[in-house]
C-alpha positions in Angstrom: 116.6 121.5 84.8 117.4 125.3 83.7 118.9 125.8 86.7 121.8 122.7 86.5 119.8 120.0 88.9 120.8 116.8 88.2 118.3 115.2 90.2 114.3 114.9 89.8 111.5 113.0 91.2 108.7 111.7 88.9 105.5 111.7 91.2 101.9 110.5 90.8 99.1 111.3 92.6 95.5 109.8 92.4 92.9 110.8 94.5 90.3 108.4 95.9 87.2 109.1 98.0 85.9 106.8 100.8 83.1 104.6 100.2 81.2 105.7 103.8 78.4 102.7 103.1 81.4 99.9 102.6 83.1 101.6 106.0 80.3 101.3 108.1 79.3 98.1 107.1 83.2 96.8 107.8 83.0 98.9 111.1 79.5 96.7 112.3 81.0 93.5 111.6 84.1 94.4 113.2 81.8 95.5 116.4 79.5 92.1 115.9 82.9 90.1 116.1 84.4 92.1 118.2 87.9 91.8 116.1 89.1 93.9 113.4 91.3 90.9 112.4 88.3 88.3 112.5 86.2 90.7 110.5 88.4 91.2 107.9 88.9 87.7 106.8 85.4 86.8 107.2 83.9 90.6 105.5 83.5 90.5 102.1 86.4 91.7 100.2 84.8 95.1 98.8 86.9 98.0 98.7 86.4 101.0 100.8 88.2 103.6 98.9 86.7 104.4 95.2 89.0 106.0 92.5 87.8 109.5 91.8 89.9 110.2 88.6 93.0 108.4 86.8 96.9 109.3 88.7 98.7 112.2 87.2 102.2 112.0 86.6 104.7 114.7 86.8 108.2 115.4 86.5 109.6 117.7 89.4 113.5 119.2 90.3 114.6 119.2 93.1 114.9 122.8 93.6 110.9 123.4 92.7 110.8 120.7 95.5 112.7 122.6 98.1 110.9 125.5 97.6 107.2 124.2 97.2 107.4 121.0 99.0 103.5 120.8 98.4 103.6 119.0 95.2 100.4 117.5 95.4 99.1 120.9 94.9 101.2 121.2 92.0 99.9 118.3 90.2 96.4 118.5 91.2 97.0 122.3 89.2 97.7 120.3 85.8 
């Protein structure tokens, strides 16, 4: 806020990995079924996408946002 911004954006960012095993076992019964729909009511409800650390949160103005609007980056740098 040195530079007078009133506004600020509190982000978070979490990054997850995909679980290729849980994928292609939803992708087979989707093919056996022939319905993504059908296969996801009748698939077992695992999830596909495994945390790989806890979110960060951040505090951002929105001047460092107009100028680096990567602030993924930025966080994942913390």
């Amino acid at each position: 806020m040195s530079n007078g911004d009133m506004i600020f954006y509190r982000l978070s960012v979490q990054p997850f990995c995909a679980d290729i095993s849980a994928v292609k076992r939803q992708l087979g019964l989707e093919m056996a079924l022939g319905s993504p729909s059908l296969a996801a009511i009748m698939g077992p409800d695992e999830s596909i996408a495994n945390e790989v650390k806890p979110p960060q949160t951040g505090l951002l103005c929105l001047s460092c946002f107009i100028k680096n609007p990567s602030v993924i980056a930025l966080l994942e740098s913390e």
